[in-house]
LOVOBA-605170 format. One record per residue (C-alpha): chain; residue in one letter; x, y, z. Coordinates in nm, 2 decimals. Layout:
<atoms>
A_A_X_Y_Z
...
</atoms>
This chain:
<atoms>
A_X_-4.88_17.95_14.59
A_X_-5.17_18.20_14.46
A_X_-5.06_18.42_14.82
A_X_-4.70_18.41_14.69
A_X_-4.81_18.50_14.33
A_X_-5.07_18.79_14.47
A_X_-4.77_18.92_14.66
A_X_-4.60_19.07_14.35
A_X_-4.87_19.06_14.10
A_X_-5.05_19.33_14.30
A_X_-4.74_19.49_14.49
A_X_-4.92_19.84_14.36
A_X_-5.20_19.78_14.55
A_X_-5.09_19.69_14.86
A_X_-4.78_19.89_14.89
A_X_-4.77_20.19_15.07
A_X_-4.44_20.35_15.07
A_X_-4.46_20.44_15.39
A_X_-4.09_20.30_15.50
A_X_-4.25_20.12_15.72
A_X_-4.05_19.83_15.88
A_X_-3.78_19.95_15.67
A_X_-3.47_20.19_15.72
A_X_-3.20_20.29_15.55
A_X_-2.93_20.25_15.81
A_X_-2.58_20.30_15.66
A_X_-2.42_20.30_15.36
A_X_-2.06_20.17_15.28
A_X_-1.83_20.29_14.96
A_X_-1.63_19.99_14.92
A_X_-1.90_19.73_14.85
A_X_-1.74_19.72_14.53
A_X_-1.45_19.53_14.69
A_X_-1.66_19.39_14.87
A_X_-1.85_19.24_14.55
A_X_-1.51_19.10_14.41
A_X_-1.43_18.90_14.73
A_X_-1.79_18.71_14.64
A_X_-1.73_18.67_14.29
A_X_-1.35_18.52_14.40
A_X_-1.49_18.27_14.63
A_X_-1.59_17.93_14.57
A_X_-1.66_17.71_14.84
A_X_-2.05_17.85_14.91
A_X_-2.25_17.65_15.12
A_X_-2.60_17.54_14.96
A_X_-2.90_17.61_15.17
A_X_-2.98_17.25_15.06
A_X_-2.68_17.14_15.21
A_X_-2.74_16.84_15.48
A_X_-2.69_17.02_15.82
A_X_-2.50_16.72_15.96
A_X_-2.23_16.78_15.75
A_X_-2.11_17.15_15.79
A_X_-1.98_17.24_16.12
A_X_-2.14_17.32_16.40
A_X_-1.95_17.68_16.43
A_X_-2.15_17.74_16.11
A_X_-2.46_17.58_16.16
A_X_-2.46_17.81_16.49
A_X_-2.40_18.15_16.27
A_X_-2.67_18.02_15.98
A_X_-2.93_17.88_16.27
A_X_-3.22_17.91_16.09
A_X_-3.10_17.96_15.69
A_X_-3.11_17.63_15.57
A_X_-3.45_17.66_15.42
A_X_-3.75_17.42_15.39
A_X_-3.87_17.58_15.11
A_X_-3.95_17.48_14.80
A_X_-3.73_17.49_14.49
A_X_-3.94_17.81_14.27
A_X_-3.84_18.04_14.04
A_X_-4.05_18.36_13.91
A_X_-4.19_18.29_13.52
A_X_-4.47_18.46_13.34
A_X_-4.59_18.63_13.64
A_X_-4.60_18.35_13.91
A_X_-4.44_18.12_14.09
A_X_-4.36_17.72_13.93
A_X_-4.15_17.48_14.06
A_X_-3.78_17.47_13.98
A_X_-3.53_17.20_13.93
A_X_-3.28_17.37_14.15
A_X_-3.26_17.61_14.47
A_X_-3.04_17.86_14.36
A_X_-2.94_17.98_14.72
A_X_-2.59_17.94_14.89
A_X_-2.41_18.10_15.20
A_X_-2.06_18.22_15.34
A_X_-1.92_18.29_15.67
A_X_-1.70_18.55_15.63
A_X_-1.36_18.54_15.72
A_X_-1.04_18.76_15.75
A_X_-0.83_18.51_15.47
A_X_-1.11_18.51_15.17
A_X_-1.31_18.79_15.24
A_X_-1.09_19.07_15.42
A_X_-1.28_19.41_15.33
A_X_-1.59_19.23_15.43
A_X_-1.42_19.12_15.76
A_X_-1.28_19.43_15.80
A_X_-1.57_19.58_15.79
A_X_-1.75_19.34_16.01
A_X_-1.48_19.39_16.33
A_X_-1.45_19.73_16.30
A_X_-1.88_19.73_16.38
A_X_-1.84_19.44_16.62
A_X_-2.02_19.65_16.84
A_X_-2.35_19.68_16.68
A_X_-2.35_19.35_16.42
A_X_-2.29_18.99_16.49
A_X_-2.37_18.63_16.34
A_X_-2.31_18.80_15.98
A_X_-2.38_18.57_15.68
A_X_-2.33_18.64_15.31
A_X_-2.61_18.52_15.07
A_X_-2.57_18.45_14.74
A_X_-2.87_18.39_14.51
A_X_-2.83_18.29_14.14
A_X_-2.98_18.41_13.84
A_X_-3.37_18.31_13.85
A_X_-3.34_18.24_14.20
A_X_-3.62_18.36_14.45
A_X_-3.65_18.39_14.77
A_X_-4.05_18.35_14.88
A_X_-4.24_18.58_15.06
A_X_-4.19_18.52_15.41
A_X_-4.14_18.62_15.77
A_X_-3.87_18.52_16.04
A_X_-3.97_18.32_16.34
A_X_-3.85_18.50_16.72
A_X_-3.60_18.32_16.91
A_X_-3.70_18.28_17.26
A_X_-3.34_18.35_17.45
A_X_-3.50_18.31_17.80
A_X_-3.44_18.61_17.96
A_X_-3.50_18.82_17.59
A_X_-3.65_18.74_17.20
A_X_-3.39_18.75_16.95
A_X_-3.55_18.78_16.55
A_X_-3.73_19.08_16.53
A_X_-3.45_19.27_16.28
A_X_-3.18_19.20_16.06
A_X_-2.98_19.44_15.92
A_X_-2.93_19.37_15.54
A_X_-2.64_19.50_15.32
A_X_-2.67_19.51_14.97
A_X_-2.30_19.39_14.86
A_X_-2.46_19.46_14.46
A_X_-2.77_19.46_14.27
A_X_-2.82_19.33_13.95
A_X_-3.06_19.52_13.73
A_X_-3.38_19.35_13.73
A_X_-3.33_19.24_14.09
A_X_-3.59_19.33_14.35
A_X_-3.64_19.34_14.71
A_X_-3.97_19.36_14.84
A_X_-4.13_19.39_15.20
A_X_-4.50_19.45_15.30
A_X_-4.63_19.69_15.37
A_X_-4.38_19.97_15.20
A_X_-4.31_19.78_14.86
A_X_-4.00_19.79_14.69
A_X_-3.67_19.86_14.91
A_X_-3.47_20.13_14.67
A_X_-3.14_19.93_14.72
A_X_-2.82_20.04_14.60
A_X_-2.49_19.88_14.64
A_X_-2.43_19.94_14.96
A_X_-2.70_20.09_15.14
A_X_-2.79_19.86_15.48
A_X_-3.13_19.90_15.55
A_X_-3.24_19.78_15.93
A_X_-3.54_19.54_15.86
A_X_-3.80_19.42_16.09
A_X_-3.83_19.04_15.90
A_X_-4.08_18.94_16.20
A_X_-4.37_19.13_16.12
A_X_-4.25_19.24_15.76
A_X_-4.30_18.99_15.48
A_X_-4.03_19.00_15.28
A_X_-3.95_18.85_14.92
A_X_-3.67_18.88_14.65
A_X_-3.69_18.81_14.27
A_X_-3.34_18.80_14.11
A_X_-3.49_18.79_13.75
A_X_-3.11_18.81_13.62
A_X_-2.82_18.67_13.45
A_X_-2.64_18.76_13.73
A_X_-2.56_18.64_14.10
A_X_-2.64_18.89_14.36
A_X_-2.51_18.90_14.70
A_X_-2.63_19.06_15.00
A_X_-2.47_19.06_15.37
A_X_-2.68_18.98_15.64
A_X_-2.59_19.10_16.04
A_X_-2.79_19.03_16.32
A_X_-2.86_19.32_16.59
A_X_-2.58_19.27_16.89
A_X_-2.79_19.40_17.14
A_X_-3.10_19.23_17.07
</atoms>
């Protein structure tokens, strides 16, 4: 817990701003729509949700996003336990989110296994990294491209060694989660929502 507290207690120190591991890809102008599609929907998946009883066409987009980590939220400058994980996830689809589909099949070429994540107020997500995916003949895991759907005031994203990602609504930064450790501190009254595509060709 004291690494997880050092990370953004001494963020100055140790960030560089050097982009590295980080770019910003794309932006898209109808992430408001986009936002109000999240908002609309209720039937979010909780990352504490028993595997065994979603379906296997979503456990296979999610793989690894049902999280073993512990329930934490950010409070006088560290890390303490929570009652609740405040973490959920969407598939999107053509019926409750259309922009957001729309979007997704017109780039079919370059993003795949998309996911919509949904963290509440207080909710964190600890600094971490993402495990490769050995695919036999090639690794799978080394980037994610993230797109910022909105972004409360008070939110922040964080990844070593540049610091703080200057998200906008939006923006989709390419992010290289294997070697990058990344964090995100929604210290709002607000639920923010970020879409998260997987590389197609790698």
């Amino acid at each position: 817990m004291e690494a997880w507290n050092y990370y953004w207690n001494n963020i100055e120190d140790w960030s560089d701003n050097s982009g590295t591991n980080i770019e910003l890809y794309d932006t898209v102008p109808n992430h408001e729509e986009m936002h109000k599609e999240c908002i609309r929907y209720d039937n979010w998946i909780h990352a504490k949700t028993d595997p065994s009883v979603v379906s296997q066409d979503v456990i296979n987009i999610l793989r690894n996003n049902f999280e073993d980590a512990p329930s934490m939220k950010w409070d006088g400058g560290k890390f303490v336990p929570d009652t609740i994980w405040k973490r959920w996830f969407a598939v999107p689809n053509a019926e409750h989110f259309p922009s957001i589909h729309k979007f997704l099949e017109d780039n079919k070429h370059q993003y795949h296994l998309s996911v919509i994540s949904k963290l509440g107020p207080g909710g964190v997500i600890l600094p971490h990294t993402h495990k490769l995916i050995d695919k036999g003949d090639f690794v799978v895991g080394h980037t994610v491209f993230n797109m910022c759907i909105n972004y409360p005031r008070g939110c922040r994203f964080a990844m070593y060694p540049t610091g703080l990602i200057p998200y906008k609504p939006g923006d989709i930064y390419k992010l290289n989660v294997h070697e990058g450790q990344h964090s995100v501190i929604n210290n709002t009254n607000q639920d923010r929502y970020h879409l998260m595509m997987r590389p197609k060709n790698v």
